[in-house]
N, C-alpha and C positions, 0 to 999 in steps of 0.2 A: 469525353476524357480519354485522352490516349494512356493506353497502358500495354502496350507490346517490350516495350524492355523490362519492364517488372515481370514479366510472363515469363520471358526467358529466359531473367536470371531466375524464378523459381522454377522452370522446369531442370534448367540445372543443377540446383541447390538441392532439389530431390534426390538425385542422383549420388550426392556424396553426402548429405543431411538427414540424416530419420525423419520425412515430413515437413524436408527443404527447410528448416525452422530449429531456432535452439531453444525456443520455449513454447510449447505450444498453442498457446490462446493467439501468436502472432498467428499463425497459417489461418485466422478466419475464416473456420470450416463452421462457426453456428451461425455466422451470416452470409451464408452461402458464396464467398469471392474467394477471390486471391490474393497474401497479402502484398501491400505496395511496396516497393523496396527506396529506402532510402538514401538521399545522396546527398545531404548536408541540410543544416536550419539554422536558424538566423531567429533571436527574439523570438517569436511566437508562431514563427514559419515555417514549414517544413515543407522540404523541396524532395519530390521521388524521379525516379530515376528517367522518368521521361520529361520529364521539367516543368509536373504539375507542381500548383502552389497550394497550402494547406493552410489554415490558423488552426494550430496544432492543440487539442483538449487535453491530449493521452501525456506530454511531458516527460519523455521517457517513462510513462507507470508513475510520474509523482517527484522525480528528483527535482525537476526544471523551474524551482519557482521563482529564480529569477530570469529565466529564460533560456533559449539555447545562444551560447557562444559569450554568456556575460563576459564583460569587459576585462571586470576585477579576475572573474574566475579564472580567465584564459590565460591572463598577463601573470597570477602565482603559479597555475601551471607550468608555465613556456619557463618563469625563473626555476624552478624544483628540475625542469624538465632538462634543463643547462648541465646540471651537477650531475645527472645519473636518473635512471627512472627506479631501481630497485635496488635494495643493500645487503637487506636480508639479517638489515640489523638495526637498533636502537636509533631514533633520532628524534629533535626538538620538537618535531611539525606533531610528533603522537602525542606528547604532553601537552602541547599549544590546543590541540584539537579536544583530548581529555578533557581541560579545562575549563574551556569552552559551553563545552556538554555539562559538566558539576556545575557550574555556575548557573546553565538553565533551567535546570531540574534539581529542586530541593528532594527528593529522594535520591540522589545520586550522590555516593560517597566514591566512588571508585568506578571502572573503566575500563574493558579488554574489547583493543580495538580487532575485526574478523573481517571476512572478505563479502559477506553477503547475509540476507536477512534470514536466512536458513541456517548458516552457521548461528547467529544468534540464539537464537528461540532453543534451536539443540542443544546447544552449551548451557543458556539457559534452566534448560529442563532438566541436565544431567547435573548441574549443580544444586537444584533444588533437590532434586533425588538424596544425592550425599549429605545434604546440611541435617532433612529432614529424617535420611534412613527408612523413607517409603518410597513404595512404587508407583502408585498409580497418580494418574495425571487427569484433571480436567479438564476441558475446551468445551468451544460451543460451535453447535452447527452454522455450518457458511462460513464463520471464519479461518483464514487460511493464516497459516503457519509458517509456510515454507513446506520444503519436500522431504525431510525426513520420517526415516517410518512409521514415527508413533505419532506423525502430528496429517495424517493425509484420511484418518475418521471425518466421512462427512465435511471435508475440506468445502471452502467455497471457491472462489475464482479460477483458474484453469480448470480443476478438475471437475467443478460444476458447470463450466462453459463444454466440454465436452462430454460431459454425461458420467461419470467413470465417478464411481460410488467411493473407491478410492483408490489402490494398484495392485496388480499381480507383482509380485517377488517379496510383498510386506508378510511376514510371517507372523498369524494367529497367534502364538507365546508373546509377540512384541504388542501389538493392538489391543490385548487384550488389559493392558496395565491404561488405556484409555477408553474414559467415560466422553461422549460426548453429551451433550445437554442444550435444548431448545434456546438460542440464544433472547436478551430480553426476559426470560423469566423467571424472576424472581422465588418464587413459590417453588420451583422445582428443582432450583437452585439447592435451596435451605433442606427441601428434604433430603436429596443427597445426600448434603452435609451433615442433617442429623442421623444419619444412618453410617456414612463410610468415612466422617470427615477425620479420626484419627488417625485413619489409612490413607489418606491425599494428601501429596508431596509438596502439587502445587498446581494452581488455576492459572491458566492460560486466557489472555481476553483480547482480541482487539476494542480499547474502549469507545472504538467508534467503528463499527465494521463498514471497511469498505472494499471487499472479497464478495460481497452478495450483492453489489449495488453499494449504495449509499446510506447505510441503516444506523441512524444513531442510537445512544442508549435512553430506556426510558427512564422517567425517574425511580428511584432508589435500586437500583438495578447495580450498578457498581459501586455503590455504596452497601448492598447486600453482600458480594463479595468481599470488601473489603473487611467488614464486621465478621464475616464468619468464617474467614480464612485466618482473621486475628485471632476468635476463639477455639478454633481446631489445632493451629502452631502449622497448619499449611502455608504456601508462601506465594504470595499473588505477584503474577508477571503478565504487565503490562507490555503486548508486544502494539509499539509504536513506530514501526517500521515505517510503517505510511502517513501515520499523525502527525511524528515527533517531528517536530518544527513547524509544520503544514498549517492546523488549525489553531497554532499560537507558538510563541517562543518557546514556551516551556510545554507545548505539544497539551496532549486532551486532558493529560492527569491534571494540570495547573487552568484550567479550561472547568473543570468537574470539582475540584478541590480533592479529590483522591492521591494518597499516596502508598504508591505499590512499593513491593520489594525487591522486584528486578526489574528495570525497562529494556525491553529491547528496540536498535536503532538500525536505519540504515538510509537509503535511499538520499533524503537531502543533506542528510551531516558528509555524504563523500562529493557534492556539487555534480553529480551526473558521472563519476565513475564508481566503480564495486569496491562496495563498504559495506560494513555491517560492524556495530557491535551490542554489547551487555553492560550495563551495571547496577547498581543497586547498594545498598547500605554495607558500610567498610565490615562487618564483620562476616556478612554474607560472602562478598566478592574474599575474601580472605583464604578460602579456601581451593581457591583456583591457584594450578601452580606455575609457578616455583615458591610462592611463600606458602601454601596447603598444598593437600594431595590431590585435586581433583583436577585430571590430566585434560589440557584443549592448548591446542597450537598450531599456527599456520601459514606456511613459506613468507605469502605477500601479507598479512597480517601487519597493518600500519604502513602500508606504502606510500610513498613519500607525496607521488603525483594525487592520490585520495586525501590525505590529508590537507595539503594545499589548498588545494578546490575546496574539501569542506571548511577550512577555516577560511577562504576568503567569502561562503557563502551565509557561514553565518555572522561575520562580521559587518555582512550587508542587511542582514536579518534584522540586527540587532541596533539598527537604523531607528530613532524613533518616530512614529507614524508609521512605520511600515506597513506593519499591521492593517492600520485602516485605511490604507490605502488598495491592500491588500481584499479588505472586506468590503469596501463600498462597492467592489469593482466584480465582485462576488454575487454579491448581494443584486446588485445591477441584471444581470444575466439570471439570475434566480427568480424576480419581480417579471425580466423580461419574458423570460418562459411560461409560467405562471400564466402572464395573459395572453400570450398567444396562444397554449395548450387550449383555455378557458374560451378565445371564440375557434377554436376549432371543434371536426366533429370525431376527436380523438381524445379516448383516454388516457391519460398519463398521469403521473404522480412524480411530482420535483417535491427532493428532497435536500436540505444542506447543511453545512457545518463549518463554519469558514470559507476554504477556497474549494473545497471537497464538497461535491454535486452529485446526486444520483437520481437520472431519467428511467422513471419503470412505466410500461403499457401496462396499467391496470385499473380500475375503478375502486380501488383499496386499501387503507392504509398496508405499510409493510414496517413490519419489526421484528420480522424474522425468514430466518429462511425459508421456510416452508411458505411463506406469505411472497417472497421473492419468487420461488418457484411457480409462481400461480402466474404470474405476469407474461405476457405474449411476447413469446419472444421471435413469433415471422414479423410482427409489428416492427420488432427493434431492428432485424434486420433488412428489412425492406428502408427503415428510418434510417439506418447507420448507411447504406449505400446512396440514398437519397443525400446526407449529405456529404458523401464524398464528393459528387457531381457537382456539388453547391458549393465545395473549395473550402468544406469544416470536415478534420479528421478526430473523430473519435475512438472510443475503443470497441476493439472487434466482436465486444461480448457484452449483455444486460447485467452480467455478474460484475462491473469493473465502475471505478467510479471517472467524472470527469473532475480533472485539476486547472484553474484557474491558477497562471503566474503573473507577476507584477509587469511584464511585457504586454499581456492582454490591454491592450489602451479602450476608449470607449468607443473607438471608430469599429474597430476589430470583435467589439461586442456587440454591437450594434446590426454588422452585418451579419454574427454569425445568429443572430435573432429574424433577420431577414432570410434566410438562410431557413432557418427552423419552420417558419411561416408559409413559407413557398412549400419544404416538403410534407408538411403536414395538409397541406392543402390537397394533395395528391394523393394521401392516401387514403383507402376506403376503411370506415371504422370497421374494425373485426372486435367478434366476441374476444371476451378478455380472459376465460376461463377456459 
């Protein structure tokens, strides 16, 4: 596989980029490469810069579930794109797009659209803060938040893909108002709660973490929460950044039957450009201003070309069968792995949730981080390079999950099962521990 002009635009990009890279899990330093540089895709293809061909897992991180370059998407863009790309003021497409999201999520009474999943979750948390007049905040190990201060304790995804416990310039006084907690358990949940739950503003959850891998919830596990955030007057925020829409229309809460009191969004409601937002029950959102005092605002906040896109994605969404079209095709590649792991002489563990997939080298169950941590990860990367060479691109890290879109046909699953087969054949089993 040729890769001399991805080399040299990364050796460039170092030069004027901290790590040639705007986010770090791209530079693929836990699986020892370089990252590839991209130069357009097509459906479920992703073409890099030396004009290798990919069938692409990673989906931008999750936006792409109907593909790259959908039809619909491109054609409300290019009209949005006619009139202007930014106002910097009120327009239809934020209400159109609002609406959309209320109607899919029965806890959703209201709406403030943000530029990214990180503005959420913080807006989020600083709202929970004032409604409830406490400080402290819960989350749970591996799952990632985004990058502001109080949410990077024991973070999963980038910053467990590079090792880094959490960051230098976060100040003690700020982390210190976060509990993190073993995610999945239950039991130790509850005691928390019966010890500091007066004083907890608000639980943080992804209800399907996929920052550590692919780890769903066990059972009564968010249902624990939910019960014991209602009896403390805490306020439970479901960040769905990566679920909401993914593993159903109405994302994991409507998946689980749980209803939180804030969800956070992003990633497919902007159809593959920077979105992000919050809501949650009208009395709560009420306090966010201009009609309350709790201050959050932001220049491109409802941009004309993000809304577009996310309304013409979930208008495709909202397709009926989508879904299961969605899942057989899921599901398909889940079975196929499954058996091919199963005659190979390699440990793994496939795990799933809809379109959301998590491959771990381990002999294990995983339902938590510390259980993700145990898993081999020269395995993953000697696997993840293997099948670059075989023309499947996944993601750079054991921490990150694979995304399944409605472009993936059977032909395209099929070979990237062929594909799996071949590198698994090649590699030598290693301890898993």
């Amino acid at each position: 596989m040729k890769r001399d002009n991805s080399h040299r635009m990364y050796e460039r990009a170092r030069k004027f980029i901290p790590g040639g890279v705007n986010s770090p899990v791209r530079a693929c330093k836990s699986v020892g490469t370089e990252p590839l540089f991209i130069d357009r895709a097509e459906g479920c293809k992703i073409y890099d810069a030396d004009g290798n061909v990919f069938i692409d897992y990673v989906g931008s991180w999750g936006p792409m579930i109907l593909g790259h370059r959908n039809p619909f998407v491109m054609d409300a863009v290019t009209r949005v794109l006619d009139r202007g790309s930014s106002f910097g003021a009120p327009t239809d497409l934020e209400t159109r797009l609002a609406e959309l999201i209320i109607d899919a999520m029965a806890s959703i009474d209201m709406v403030r659209m943000v530029n990214s999943g990180t503005e959420a979750t913080m807006s989020a948390i600083r709202l929970a803060r004032a409604v409830t007049g406490r400080d402290t905040i819960i989350k749970f190990d591996g799952c990632y938040h985004g990058h502001a201060d109080t949410l990077l304790v024991e973070a999963g995804s980038g910053v467990a893909t590079l090792g880094i416990p959490g960051s230098p310039g976060v100040p003690e006084d700020v982390v210190k108002h976060t509990l993190s907690l073993p995610y999945n358990d239950g039991d130790c949940f509850k005691k928390v709660m019966e010890s500091k739950g007066d004083r907890i503003a608000c639980v943080i959850v992804e209800p399907i973490a996929g920052n550590m891998g692919l780890v769903p919830p066990v059972d009564g596990f968010l249902e624990a929460l939910r019960e014991l955030t209602e009896k403390t007057g805490s306020i439970l925020i479901f960040d769905e950044v990566m679920t909401g829409f993914r593993v159903a229309y109405g994302g994991a809460q409507s998946l689980y039957g749980i209803s939180p009191d804030i969800t956070c969004l992003a990633k497919i409601i902007g159809g593959g450009l920077p979105v992000g937002a919050y809501g949650g029950r009208r009395d709560i959102m009420a306090h966010i201003a201009p009609q309350g005092p709790v201050y959050q605002a932001g220049t491109l906040s409802g941009n004309p070309l993000a809304m577009a896109a996310g309304i013409a994605t979930l208008d495709q969404l909202k397709t009926p069968g989508i879904y299961d079209i969605l899942e057989n095709r899921s599901l398909r590649l889940e079975e196929g792995l499954n058996n091919v792991v199963a005659q190979s002489s390699v440990d793994a563990l496939i795990q799933r949730v809809g379109s959301m997939l998590g491959m771990f080298f381990t002999n294990r169950q995983v339902e938590n981080f510390n259980d993700a941590k145990t898993c081999n990860r020269g395995l993953y990367s000697d696997f993840y390079k293997g099948m670059l060479e075989e023309g499947v691109y996944l993601a750079p890290s054991q921490f990150e999950s694979i995304f399944v879109s409605l472009a993936h046909d059977e032909d395209d699953i099929d070979q990237t099962l062929s594909a799996v087969e071949k590198v698994l054949d090649g590699m030598t089993k290693k301890d898993v521990f």
